[in-house]
N, C-alpha and C positions, 0 to 999 in steps of 0.2 A: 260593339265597343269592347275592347280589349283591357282588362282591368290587372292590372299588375298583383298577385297575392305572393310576392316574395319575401320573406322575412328579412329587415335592416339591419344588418350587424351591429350588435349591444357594442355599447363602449366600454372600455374594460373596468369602470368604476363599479357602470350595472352589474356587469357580469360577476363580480368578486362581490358587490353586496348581495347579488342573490345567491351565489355559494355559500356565501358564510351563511345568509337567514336558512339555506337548507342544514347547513353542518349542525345550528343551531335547533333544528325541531327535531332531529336524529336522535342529539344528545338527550333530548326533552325526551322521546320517546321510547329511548332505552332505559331511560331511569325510570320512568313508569312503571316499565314492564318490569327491572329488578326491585322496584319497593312493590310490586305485589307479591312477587316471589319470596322476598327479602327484609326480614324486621330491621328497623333503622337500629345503630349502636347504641346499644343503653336500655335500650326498651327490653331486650332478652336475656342480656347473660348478668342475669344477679341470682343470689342463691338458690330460689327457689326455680328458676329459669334452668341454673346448671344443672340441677337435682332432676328435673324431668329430660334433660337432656341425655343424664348419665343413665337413667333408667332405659330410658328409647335406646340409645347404644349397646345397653349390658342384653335387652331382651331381641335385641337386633329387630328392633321395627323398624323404628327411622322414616314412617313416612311423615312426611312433612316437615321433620324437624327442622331448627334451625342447622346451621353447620360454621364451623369456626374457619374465621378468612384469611387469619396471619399464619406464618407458618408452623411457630410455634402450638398455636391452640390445635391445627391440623394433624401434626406431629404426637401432641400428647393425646390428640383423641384417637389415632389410630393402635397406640403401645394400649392406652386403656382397653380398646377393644379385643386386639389379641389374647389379652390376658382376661376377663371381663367375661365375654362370651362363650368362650369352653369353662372355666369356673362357673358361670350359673347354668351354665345347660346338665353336667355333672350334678352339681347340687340340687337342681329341679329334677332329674331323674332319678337319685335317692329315695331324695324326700317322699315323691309322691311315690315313690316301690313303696316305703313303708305304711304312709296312711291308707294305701289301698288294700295291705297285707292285714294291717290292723283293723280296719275298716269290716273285710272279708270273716274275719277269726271271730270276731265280735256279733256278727250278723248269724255268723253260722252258728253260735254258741248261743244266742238266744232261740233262734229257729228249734235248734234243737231241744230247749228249755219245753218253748211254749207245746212243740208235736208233743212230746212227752206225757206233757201235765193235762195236754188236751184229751191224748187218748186213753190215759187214766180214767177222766172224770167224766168223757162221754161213753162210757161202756160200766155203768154198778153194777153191780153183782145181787141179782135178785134170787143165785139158788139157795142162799141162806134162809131158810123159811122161820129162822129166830130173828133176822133184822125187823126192826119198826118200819113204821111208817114212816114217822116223823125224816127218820137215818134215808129212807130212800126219798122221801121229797128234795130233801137237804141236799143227796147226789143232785137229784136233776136239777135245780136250782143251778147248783155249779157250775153242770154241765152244760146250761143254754148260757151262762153264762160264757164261759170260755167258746163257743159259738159262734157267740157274739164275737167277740176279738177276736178270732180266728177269722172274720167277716171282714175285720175291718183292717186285719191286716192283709188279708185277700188284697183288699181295696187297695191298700195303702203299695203292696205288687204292683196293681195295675200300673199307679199316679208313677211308679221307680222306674217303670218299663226302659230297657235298653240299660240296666243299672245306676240308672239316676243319670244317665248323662245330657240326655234331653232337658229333663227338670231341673237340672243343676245350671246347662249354659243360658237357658231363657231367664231363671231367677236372678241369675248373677246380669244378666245383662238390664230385666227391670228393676234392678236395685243402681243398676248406672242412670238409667231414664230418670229414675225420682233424685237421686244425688244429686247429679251435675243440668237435668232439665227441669224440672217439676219444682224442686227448692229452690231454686238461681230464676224461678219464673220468665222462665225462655218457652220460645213455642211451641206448639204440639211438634213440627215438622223438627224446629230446632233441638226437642229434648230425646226426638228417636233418633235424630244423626248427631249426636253431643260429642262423639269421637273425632269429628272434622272441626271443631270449634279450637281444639289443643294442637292445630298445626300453626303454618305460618300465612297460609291462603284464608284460616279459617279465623283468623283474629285475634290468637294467640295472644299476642302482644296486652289487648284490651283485658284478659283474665288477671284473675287476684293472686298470687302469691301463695298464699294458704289454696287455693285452691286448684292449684300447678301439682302442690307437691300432696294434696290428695287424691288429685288424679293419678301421679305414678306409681302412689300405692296401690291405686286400685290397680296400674295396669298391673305390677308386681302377684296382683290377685288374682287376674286373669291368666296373667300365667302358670304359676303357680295351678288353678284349676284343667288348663290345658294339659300341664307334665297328669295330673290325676289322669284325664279323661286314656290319658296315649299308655298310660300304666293298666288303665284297665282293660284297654284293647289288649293289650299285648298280653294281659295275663288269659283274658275271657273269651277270645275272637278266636275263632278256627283259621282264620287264615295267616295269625300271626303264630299260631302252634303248629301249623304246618309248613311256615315256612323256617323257624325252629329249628322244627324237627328236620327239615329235610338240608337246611343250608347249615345246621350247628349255630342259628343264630341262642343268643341267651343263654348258652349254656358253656359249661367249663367242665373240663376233664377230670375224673376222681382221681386221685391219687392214691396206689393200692398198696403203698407201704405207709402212707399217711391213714389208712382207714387202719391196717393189722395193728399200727400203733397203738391208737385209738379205743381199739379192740382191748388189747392188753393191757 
């Protein structure tokens, strides 16, 4: 028995209401997908909204951020960042030249202190056969004293290893864990990825106000510790002294009638 499977040609009512119900879950499905992508009006650009936005812009993160839809907002956040991004890149490589210069002068001025006073006090002087007793206990006293601290600043080397740059990004980053995860009583999982919570995938929207615009400080602080870490490379690192030296990076030419001046 021969069974007809040929399809009946729709009438053209079918056909245009099932186009439309398709054009209809398209639409449905695109909006989906841009409100995940996309905080709704209102929800993001209020003070403290713009405040972390300006900050994500000036440090050129940007991941995640929202982004402005009109043309104008597009407009004024592109003028802001041309001008914005080389001003703090400038001023974070300053800044940290100096705390690191000062940092360095300070460190070495007391190094210097303590070797000093160390090798003073662990070497007395016993050919005096007039000193006491008393006067040479008193040395060693001092001396295992200062032993001691010289121990524990040994120690206190090891914990700085790599000059503090290791022990500086892990602190600085469990100081974000307890801030914005551990205090805000978010999850284990949620308080070690707490940096995905301040986009637009990550719920952005759902955050407090005051604690938008303590986040941008901190990123501000992370930056900020980043110009440190690239100042000390670049002062401490053989491979940035050699390329220095070898390409003229970091350095400027003496001027030999500006030094005879000088001179004079």
């Amino acid at each position: 028995m021969h069974v007809n499977r040929s399809i009946t040609p729709l009438s053209p009512k079918w056909r245009h209401a099932i186009e439309r119900r398709i054009e209809d879950e398209r639409k449905l499905t695109m909006q989906a997908v841009g409100d995940g992508a996309r905080l709704k009006p209102g929800k993001f650009w209020n003070l403290p909204g713009t405040f972390l936005f300006a900050v994500y812009v000036m440090t050129a993160l940007g991941f995640g951020a929202p982004v402005p839809h009109t043309l104008w907002g597009r407009t004024s956040a592109l003028i802001y960042a041309i001008l914005a991004i080389p001003t703090h890149i400038y001023l974070m490589v300053n800044a940290s030249t100096c705390v690191v210069v000062r940092l360095e002068t300070v460190t070495r001025h007391l190094g210097d202190r303590i070797s000093g006073s160390v090798g003073e006090l662990t070497t007395p002087n016993f050919n005096k056969r007039d000193s006491q007793n008393s006067s040479r206990n008193s040395e060693l006293i001092k001396a295992s004293k200062w032993n001691t601290r010289r121990s524990v600043i040994c120690c206190f080397g090891v914990i700085g290893a790599g000059r503090c740059i290791p022990l500086a990004t892990v602190s600085y980053y469990t100081f974000g864990v307890l801030s914005f995860g551990v205090l805000r009583h978010k999850t284990p999982l949620e308080s070690f990825m707490f940096p995905l919570e301040f986009t637009t995938t990550g719920g952005l929207e759902h955050v407090e106000g005051y604690v938008r615009i303590l986040y941008g400080f901190y990123v501000e602080g992370a930056m900020c510790l980043l110009a440190c870490i690239l100042a000390t490379l670049r002062r401490n690192s053989s491979v940035f002294v050699c390329l220095s030296q070898t390409h003229r990076l970091f350095q400027t030419d003496v001027c030999e009638d500006c030094v005879k001046t000088n001179k004079k």
